[in-house]
LUMMITI-821896 format. One record per residue (C-alpha): residue number from 1; x, y, z. Coordinates in pm, whole numbers, always signed. Each point is the difference from the previous one (the first is absolute). Example, Ala and Ser with C-alpha at 12.3 -4.5 7.8 and 13.67 -1.06 7.14 Angstrom:
BEGIN
<pt><num>1</num><px>+1230</px><py>-450</py><pz>+780</pz></pt>
<pt><num>2</num><px>+137</px><py>+344</py><pz>-66</pz></pt>
END
This chain:
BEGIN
<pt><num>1</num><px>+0</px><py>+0</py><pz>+0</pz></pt>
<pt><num>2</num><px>+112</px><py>+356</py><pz>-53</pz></pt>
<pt><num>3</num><px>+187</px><py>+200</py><pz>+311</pz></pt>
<pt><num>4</num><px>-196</px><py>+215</py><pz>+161</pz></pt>
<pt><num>5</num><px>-30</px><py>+346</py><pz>-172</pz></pt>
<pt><num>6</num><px>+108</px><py>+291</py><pz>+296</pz></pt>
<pt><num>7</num><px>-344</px><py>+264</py><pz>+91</pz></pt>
<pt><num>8</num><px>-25</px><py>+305</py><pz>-222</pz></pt>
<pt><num>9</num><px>+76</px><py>+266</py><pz>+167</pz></pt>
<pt><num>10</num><px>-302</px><py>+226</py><pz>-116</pz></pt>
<pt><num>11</num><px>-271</px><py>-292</py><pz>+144</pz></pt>
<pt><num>12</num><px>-180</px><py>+214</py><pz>+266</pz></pt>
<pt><num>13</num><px>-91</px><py>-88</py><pz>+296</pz></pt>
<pt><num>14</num><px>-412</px><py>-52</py><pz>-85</pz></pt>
<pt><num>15</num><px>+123</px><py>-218</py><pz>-271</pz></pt>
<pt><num>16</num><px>+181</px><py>-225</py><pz>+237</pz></pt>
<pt><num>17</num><px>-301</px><py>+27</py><pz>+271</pz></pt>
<pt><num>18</num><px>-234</px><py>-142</py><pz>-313</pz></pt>
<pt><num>19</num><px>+234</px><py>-287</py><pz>-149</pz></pt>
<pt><num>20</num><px>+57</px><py>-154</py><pz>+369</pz></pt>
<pt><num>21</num><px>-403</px><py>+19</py><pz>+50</pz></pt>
<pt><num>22</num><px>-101</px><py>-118</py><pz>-245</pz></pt>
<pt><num>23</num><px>+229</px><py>-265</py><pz>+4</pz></pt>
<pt><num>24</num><px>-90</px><py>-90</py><pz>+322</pz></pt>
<pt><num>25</num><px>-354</px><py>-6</py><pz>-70</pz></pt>
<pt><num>26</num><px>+46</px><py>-293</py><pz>-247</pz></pt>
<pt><num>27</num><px>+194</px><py>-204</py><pz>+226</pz></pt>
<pt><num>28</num><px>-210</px><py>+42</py><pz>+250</pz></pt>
<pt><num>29</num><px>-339</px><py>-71</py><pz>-181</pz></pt>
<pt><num>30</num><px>+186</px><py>-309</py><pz>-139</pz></pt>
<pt><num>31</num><px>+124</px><py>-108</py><pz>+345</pz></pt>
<pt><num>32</num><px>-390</px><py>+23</py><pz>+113</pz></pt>
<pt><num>33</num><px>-128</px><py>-145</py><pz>-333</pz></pt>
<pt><num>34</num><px>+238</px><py>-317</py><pz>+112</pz></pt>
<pt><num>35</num><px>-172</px><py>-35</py><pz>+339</pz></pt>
<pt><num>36</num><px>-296</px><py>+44</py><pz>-146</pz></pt>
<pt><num>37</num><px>+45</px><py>-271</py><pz>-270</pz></pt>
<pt><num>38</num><px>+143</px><py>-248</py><pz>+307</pz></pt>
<pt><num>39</num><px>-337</px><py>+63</py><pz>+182</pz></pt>
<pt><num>40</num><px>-196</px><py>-124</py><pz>-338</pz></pt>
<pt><num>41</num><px>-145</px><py>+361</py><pz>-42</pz></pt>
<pt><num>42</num><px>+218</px><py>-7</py><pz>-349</pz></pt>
<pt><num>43</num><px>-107</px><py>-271</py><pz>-210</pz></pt>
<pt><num>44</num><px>+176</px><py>-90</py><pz>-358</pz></pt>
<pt><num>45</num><px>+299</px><py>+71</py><pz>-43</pz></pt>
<pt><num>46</num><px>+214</px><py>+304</py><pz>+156</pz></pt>
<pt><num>47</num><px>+327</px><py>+159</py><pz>-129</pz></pt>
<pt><num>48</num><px>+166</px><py>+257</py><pz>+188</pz></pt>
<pt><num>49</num><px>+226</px><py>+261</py><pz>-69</pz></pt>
<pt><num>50</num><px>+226</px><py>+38</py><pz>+286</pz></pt>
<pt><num>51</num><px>+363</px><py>+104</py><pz>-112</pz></pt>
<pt><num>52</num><px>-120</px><py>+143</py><pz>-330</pz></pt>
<pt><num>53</num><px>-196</px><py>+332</py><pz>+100</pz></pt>
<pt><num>54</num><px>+316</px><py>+208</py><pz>-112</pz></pt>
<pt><num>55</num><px>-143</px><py>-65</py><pz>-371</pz></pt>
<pt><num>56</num><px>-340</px><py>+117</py><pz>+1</pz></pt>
<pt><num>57</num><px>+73</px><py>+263</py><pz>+261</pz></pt>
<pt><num>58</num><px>+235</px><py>+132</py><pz>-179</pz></pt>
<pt><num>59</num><px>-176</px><py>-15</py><pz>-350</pz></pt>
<pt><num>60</num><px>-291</px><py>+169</py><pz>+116</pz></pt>
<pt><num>61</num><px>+226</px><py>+299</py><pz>+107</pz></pt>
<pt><num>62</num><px>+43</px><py>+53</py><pz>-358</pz></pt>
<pt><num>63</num><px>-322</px><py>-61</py><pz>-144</pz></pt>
<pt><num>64</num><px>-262</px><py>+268</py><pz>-85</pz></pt>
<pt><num>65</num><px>-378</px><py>-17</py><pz>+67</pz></pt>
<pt><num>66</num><px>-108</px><py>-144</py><pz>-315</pz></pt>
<pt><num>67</num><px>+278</px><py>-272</py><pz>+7</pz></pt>
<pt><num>68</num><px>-126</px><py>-330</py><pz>+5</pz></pt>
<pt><num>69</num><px>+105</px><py>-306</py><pz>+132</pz></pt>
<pt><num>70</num><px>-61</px><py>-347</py><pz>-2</pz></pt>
<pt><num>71</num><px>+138</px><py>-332</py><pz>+127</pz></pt>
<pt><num>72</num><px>+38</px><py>-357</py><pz>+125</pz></pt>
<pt><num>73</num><px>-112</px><py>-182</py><pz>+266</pz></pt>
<pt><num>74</num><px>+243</px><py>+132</py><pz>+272</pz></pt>
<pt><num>75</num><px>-173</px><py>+280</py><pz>-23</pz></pt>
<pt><num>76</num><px>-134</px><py>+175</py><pz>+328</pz></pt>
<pt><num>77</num><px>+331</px><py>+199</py><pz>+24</pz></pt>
<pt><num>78</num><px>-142</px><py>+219</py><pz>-332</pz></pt>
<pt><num>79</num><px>-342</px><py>+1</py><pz>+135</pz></pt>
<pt><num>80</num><px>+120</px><py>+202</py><pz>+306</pz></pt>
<pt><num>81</num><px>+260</px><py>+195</py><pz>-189</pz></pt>
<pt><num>82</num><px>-241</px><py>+118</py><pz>-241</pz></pt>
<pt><num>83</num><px>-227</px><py>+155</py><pz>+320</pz></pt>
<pt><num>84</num><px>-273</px><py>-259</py><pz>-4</pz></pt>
<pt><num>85</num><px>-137</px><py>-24</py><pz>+325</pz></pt>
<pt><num>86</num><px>+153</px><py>-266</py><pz>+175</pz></pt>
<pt><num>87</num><px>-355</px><py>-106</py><pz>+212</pz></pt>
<pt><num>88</num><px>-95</px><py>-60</py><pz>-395</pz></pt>
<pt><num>89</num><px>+280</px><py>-221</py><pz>-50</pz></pt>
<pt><num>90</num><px>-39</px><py>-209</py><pz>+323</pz></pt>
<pt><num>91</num><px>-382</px><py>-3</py><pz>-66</pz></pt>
<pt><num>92</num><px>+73</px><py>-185</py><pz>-324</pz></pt>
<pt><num>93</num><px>+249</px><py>-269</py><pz>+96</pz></pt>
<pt><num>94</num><px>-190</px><py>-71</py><pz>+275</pz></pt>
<pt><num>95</num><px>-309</px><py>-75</py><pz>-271</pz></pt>
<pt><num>96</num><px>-231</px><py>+254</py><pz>+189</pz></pt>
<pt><num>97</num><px>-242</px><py>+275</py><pz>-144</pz></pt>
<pt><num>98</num><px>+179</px><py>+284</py><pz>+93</pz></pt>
<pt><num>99</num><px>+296</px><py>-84</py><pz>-271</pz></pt>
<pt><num>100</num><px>+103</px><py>+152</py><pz>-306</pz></pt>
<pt><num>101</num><px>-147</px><py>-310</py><pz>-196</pz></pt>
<pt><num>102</num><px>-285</px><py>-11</py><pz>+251</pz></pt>
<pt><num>103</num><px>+183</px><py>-324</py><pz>+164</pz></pt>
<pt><num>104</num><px>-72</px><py>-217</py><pz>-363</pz></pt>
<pt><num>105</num><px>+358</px><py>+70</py><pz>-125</pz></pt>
<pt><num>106</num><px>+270</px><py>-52</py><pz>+242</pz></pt>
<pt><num>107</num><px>+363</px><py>+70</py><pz>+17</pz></pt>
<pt><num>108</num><px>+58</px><py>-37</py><pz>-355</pz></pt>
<pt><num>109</num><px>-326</px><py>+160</py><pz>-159</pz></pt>
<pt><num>110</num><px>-17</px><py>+375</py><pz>+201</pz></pt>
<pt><num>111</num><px>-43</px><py>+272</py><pz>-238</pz></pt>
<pt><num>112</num><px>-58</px><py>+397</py><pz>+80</pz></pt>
<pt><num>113</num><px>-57</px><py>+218</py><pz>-322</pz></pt>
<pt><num>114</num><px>+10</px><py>+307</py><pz>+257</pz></pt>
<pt><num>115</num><px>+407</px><py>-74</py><pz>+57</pz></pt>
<pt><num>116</num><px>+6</px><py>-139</py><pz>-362</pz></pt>
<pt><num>117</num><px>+120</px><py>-310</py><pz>+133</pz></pt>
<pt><num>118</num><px>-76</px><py>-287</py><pz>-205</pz></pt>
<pt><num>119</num><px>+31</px><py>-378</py><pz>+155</pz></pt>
<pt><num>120</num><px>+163</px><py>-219</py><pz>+93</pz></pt>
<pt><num>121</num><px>-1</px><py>-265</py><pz>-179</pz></pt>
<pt><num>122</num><px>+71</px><py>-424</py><pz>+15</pz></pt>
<pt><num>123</num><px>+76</px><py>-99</py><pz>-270</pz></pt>
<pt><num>124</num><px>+422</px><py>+74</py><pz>-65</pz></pt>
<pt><num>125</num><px>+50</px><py>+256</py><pz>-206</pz></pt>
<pt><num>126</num><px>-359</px><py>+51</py><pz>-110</pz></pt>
<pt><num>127</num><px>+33</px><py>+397</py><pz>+90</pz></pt>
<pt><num>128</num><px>+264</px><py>+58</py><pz>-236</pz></pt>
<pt><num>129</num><px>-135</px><py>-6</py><pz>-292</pz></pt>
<pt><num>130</num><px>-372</px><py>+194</py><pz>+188</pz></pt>
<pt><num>131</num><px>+267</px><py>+226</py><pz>+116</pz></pt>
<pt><num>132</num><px>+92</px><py>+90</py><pz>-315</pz></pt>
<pt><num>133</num><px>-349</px><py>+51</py><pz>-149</pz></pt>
<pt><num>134</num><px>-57</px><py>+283</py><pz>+255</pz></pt>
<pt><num>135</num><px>+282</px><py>+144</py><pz>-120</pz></pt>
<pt><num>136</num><px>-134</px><py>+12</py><pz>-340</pz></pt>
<pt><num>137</num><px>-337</px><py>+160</py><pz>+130</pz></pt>
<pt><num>138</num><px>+218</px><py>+292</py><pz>+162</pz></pt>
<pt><num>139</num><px>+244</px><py>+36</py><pz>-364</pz></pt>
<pt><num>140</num><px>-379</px><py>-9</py><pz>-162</pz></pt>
<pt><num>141</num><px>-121</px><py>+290</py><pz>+197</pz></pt>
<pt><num>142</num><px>+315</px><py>+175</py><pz>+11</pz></pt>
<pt><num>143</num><px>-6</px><py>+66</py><pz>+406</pz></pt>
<pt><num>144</num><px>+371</px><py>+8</py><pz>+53</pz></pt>
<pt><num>145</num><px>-88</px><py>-279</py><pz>+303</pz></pt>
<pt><num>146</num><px>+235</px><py>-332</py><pz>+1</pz></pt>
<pt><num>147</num><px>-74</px><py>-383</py><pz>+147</pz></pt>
<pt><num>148</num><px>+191</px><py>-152</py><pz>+236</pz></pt>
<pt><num>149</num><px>+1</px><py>-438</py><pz>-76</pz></pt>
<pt><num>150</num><px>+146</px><py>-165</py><pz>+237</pz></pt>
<pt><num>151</num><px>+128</px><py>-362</py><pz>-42</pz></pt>
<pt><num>152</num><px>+223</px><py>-196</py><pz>+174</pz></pt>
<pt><num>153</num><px>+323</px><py>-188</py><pz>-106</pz></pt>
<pt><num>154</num><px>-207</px><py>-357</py><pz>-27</pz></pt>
<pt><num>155</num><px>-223</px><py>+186</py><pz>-246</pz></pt>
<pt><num>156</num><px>+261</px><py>+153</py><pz>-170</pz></pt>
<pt><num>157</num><px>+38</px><py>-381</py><pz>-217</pz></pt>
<pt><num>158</num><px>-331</px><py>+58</py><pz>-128</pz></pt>
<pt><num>159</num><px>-80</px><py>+10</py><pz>-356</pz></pt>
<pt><num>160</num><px>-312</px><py>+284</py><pz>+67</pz></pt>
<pt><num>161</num><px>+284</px><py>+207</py><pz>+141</pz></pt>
<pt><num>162</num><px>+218</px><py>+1</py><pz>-367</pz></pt>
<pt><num>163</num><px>-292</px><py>+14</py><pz>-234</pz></pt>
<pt><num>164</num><px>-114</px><py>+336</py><pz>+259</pz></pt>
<pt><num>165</num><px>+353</px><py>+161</py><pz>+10</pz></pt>
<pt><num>166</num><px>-37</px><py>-18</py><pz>-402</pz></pt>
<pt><num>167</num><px>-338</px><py>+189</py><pz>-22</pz></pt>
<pt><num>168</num><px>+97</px><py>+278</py><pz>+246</pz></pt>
<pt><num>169</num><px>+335</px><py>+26</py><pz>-168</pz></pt>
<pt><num>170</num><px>-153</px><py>+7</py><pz>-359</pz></pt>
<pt><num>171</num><px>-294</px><py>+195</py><pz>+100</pz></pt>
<pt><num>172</num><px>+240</px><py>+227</py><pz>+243</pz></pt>
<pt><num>173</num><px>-250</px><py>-19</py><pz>+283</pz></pt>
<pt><num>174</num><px>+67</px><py>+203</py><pz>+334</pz></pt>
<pt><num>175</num><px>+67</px><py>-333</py><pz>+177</pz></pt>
<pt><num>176</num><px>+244</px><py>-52</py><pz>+315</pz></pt>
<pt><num>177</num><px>+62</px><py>-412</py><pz>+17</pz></pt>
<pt><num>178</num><px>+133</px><py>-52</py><pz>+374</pz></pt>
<pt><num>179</num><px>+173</px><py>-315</py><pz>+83</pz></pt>
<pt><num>180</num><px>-16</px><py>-71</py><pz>+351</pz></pt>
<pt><num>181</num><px>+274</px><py>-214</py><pz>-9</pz></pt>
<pt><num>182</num><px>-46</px><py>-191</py><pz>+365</pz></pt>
<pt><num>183</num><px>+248</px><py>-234</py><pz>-105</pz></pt>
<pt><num>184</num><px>-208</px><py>-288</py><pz>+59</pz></pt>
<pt><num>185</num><px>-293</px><py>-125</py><pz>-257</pz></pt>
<pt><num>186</num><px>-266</px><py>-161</py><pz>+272</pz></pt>
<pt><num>187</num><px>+316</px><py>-245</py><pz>+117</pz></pt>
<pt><num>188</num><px>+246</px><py>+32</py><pz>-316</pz></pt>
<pt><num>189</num><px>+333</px><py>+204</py><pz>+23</pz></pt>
<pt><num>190</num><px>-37</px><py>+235</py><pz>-254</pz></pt>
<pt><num>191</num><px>+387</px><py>-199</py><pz>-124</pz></pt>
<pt><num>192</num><px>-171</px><py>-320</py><pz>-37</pz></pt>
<pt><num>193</num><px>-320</px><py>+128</py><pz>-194</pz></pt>
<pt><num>194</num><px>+156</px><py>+324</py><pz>-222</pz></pt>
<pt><num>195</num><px>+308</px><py>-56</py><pz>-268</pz></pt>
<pt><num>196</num><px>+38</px><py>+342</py><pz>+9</pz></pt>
<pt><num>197</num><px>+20</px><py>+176</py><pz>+322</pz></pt>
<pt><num>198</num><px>-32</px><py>+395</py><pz>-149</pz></pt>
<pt><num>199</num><px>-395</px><py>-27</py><pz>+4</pz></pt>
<pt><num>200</num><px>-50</px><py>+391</py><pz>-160</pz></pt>
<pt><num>201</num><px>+282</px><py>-146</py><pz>-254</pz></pt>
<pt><num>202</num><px>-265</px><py>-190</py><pz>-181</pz></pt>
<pt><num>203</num><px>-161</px><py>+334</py><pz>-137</pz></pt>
<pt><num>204</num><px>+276</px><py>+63</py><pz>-207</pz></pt>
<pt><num>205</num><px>-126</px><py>-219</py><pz>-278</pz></pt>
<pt><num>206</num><px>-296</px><py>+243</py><pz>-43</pz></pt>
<pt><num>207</num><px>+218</px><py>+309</py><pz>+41</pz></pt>
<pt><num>208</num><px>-155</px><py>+26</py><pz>+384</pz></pt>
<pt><num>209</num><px>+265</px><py>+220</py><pz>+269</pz></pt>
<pt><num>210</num><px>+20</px><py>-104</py><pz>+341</pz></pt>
<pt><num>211</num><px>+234</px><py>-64</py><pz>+329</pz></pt>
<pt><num>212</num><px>+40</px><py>-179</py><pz>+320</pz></pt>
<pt><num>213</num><px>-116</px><py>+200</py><pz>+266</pz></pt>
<pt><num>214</num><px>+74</px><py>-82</py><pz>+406</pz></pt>
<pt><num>215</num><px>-338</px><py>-52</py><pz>+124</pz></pt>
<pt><num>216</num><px>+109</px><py>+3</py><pz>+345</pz></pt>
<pt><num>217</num><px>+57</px><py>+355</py><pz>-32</pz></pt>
<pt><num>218</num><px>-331</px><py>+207</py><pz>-36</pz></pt>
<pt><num>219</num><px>+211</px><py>+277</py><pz>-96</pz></pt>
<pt><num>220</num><px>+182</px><py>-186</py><pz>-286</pz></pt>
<pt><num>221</num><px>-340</px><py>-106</py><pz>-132</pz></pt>
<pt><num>222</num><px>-147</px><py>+337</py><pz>+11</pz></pt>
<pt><num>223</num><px>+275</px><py>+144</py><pz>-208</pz></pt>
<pt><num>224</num><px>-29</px><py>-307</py><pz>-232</pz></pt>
<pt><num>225</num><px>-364</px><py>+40</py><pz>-33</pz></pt>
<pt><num>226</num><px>+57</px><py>+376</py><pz>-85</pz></pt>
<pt><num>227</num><px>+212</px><py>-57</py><pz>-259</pz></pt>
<pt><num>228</num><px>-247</px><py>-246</py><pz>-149</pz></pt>
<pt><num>229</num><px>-300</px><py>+167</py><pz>+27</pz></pt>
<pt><num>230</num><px>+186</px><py>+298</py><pz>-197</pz></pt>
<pt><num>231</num><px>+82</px><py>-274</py><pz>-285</pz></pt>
<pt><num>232</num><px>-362</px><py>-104</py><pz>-48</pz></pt>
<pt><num>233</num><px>-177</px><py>+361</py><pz>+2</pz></pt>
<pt><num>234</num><px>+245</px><py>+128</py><pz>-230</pz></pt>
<pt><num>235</num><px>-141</px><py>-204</py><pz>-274</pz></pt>
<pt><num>236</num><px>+297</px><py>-247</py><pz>+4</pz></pt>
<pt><num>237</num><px>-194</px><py>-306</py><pz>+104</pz></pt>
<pt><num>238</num><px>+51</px><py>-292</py><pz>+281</pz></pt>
<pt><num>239</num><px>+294</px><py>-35</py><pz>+207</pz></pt>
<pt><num>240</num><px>+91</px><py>-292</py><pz>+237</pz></pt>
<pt><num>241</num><px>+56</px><py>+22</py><pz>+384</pz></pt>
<pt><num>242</num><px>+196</px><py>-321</py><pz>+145</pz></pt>
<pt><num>243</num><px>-62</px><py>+12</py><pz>+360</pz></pt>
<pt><num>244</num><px>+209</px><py>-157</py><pz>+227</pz></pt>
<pt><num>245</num><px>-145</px><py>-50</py><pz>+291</pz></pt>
<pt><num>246</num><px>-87</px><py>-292</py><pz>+225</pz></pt>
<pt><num>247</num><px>-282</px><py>-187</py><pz>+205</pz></pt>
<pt><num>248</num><px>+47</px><py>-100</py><pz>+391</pz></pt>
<pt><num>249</num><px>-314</px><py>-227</py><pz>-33</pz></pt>
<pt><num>250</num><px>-69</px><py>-310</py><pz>-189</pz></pt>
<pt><num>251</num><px>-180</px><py>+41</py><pz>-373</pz></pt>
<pt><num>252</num><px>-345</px><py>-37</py><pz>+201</pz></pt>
<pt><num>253</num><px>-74</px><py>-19</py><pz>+308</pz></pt>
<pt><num>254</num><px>-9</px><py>-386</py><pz>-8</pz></pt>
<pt><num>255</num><px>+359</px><py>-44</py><pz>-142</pz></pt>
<pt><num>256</num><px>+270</px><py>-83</py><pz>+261</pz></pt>
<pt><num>257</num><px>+276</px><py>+173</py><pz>-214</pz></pt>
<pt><num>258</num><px>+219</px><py>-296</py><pz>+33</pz></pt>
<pt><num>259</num><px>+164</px><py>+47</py><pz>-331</pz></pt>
<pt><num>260</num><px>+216</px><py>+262</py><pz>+210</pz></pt>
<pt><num>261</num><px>+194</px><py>+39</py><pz>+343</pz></pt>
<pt><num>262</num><px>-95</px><py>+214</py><pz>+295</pz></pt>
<pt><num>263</num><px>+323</px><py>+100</py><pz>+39</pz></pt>
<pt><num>264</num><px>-69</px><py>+185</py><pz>-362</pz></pt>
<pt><num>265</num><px>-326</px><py>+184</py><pz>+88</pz></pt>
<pt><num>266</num><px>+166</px><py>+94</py><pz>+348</pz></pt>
<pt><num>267</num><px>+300</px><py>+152</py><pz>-229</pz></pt>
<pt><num>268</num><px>-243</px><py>+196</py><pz>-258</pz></pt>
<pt><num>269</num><px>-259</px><py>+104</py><pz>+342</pz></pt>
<pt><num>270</num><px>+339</px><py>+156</py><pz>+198</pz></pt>
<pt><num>271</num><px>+214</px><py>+128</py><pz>-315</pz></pt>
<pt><num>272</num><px>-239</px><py>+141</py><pz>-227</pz></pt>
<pt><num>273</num><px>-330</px><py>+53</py><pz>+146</pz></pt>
<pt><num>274</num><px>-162</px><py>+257</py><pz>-226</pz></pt>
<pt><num>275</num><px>-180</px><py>+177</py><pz>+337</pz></pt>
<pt><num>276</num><px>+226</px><py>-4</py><pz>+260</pz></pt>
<pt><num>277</num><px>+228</px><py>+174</py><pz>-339</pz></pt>
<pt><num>278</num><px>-209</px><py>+280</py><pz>+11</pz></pt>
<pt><num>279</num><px>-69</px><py>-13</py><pz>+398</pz></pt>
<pt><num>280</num><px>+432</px><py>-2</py><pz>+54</pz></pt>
<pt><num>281</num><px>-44</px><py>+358</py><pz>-242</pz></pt>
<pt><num>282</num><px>-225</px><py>+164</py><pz>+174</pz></pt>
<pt><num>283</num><px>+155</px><py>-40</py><pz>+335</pz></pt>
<pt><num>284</num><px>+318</px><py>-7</py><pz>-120</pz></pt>
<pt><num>285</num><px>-40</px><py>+361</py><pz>-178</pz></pt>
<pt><num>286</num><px>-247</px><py>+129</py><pz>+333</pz></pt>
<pt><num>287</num><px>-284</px><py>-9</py><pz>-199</pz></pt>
<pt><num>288</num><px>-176</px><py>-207</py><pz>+261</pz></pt>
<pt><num>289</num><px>+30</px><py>-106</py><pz>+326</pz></pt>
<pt><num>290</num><px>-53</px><py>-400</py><pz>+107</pz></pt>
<pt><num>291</num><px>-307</px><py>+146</py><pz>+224</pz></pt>
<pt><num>292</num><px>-125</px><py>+131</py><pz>-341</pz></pt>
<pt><num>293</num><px>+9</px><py>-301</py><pz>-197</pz></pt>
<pt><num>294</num><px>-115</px><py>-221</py><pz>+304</pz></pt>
<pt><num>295</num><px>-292</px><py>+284</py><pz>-63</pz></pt>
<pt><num>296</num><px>-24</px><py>-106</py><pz>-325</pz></pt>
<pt><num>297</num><px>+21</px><py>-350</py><pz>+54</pz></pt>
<pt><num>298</num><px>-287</px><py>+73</py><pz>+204</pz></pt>
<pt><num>299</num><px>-213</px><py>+153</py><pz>-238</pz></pt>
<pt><num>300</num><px>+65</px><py>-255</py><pz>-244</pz></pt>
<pt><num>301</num><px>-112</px><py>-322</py><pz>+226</pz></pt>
<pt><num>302</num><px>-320</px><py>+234</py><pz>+79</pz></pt>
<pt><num>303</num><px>-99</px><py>-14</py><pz>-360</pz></pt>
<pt><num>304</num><px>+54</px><py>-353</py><pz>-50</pz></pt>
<pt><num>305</num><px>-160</px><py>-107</py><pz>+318</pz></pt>
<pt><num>306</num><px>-301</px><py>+242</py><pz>-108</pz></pt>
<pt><num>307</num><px>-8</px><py>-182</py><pz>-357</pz></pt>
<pt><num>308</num><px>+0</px><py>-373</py><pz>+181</pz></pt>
<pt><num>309</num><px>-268</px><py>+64</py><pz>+205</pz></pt>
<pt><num>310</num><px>-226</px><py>+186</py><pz>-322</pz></pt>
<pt><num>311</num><px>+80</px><py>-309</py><pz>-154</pz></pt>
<pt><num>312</num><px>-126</px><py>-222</py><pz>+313</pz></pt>
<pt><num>313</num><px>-303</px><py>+191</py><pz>+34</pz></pt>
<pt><num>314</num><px>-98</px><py>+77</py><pz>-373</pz></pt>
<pt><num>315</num><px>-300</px><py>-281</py><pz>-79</pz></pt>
<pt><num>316</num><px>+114</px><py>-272</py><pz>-279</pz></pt>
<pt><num>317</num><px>-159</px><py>+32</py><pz>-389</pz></pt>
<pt><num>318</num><px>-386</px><py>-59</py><pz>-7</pz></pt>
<pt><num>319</num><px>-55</px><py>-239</py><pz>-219</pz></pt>
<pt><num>320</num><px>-150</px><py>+154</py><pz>-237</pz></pt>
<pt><num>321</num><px>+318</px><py>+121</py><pz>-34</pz></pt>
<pt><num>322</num><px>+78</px><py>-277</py><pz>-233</pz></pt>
<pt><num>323</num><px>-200</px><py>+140</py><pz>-302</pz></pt>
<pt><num>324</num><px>+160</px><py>+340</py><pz>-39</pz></pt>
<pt><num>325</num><px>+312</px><py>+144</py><pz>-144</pz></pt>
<pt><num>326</num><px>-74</px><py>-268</py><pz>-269</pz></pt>
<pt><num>327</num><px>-113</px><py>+237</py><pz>-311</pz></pt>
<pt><num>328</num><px>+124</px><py>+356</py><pz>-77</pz></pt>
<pt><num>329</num><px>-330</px><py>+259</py><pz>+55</pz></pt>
<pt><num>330</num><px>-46</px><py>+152</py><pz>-339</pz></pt>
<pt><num>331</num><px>+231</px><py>+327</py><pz>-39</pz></pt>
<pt><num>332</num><px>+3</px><py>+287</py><pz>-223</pz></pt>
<pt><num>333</num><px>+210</px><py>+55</py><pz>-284</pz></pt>
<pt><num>334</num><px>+354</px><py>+41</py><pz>+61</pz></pt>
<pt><num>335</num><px>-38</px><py>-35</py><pz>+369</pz></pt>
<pt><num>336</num><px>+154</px><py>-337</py><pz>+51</pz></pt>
<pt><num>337</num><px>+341</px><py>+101</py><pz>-100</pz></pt>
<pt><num>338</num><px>-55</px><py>+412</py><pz>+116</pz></pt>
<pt><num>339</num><px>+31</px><py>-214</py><pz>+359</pz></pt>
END
């Protein structure tokens, strides 16, 4: 993985304040979201994103409103980075009325057109070439706005993934592609599944720029997604963002990450833990105190405790329930893709 790129020095102190919350309101939802999935509140499957919020934290510092984004099934990290409301989110994996899906789509299946977030999605790789299509709806209407797909390194073998990189380098679409490169395909070492370990590499064919980015380092990934946001609303078409960045948990929450050693995940959680990174800056350059981030740490657990128990006390789908969100209601003219 890359070294560590050093703070810049013009990253205020607000800036700082927001990475580290944020930050620490994914792991913390996702620690919760655990507990809950070990008490059977959580049923299906459950992927969490602990060790990786550096990527969408950091991407979402960059992006617009407008920007879209859209995604796997690790996926409650975007959901909160986007602002969706994280009683919502809990709602929903917890199948219960109150969710974004109205508790009938689950981890994998949580959409919010407000936050122009769009799935979450099961099938590998599946969003890639989706991701691309709203890209072409933004080029159509000439709204300067750019997607954000996110795939991870297992998905990055897929064929979808080559024929898509084709059409948004042909058609020049204002596409970002963003590897999250874990390292690990569900239990596969990213060496014993890929014959080529450059991921973004694989663009060049179709004329596609890109780079390895630290994804441990919000602040690296912020200045990557910058730079590649410029690329795609000048006009120049997709770029590629390889992500290097790295999950403490197994692929789901039923996977006893075997494949690897503790003595690796205790390495990544004490060298290059992309929160206490931004916690050792803050305190380190007296922009906070520890009695301010305990404060904050606070705050955060507040918000997830609040969106457990919404979730616990928000009634399951009535079952007629079952026959809606099955047909489109008829729309005018253009309004489908105005949306």
């Amino acid at each position: 993985m890359a070294p560590r790129k050093s703070a810049k020095p013009n990253v205020s102190k607000d800036e700082l304040l927001a990475y580290y919350r944020e930050m620490l309101l994914i792991r913390r939802f996702e620690e919760k979201a655990g507990q809950l999935y070990g008490m059977g509140l959580i049923g299906g499957f459950c992927h969490l994103y602990i060790g990786q919020e550096a990527v969408v934290v950091g991407l979402e510092a960059a992006a617009e409103e407008g920007d879209k984004r859209i995604t796997s099934y690790r996926d409650h990290g975007h959901m909160l980075a986007c602002g969706m409301d994280p009683k919502g989110v809990m709602a929903e994996l917890t199948g219960r009325e109150g969710g974004y899906s109205r508790g009938k789509g689950g981890s994998m299946h949580m959409f919010s057109r407000e936050k122009h977030f769009y799935g979450g999605h099961g099938i590998v790789g599946a969003q890639v070439p989706l991701g691309a299509g709203l890209a072409f709806a933004d080029k159509y209407l000439e709204n300067g706005r750019v997607t954000f797909t996110y795939f991870g390194d297992g998905a990055a073998n897929q064929g979808q993934v080559y024929e898509t990189f084709n059409m948004a380098a042909l058609w020049k679409l204002p596409v970002i592609f963003v590897i999250e490169n874990n390292q690990y395909a569900m239990g596969t070492a990213q060496a014993r599944s890929t014959s080529s370990m450059d991921l973004h590499a694989r663009g060049e064919a179709f004329g596609i720029p890109g780079e390895i980015v630290d994804g441990m380092d919000v602040l690296a990934v912020k200045a990557a997604g910058e730079k590649a946001i410029a690329h795609c609303r000048s006009g120049a078409g997709p770029y590629i963002l390889e992500i290097k960045t790295y999950r403490y948990r197994g692929h789901s929450m039923s996977d006893p990450a075997k494949y690897r050693t503790r003595e690796e995940v205790q390495k990544m959680r004490e060298e290059r833990d992309p929160i206490e990174a931004v916690r050792t800056l803050l305190l380190t350059g007296s922009h906070a105190t520890e009695d301010d981030l305990k404060a904050v740490d606070k705050e955060i657990k507040a918000i997830v405790n609040e969106a457990a128990e919404f979730a616990k006390e928000s009634p399951e789908p009535a079952v007629e329930e079952l026959w809606t969100d099955i047909y489109a209601d008829e729309l005018p003219q253009g309004a489908a893709i105005e949306a």
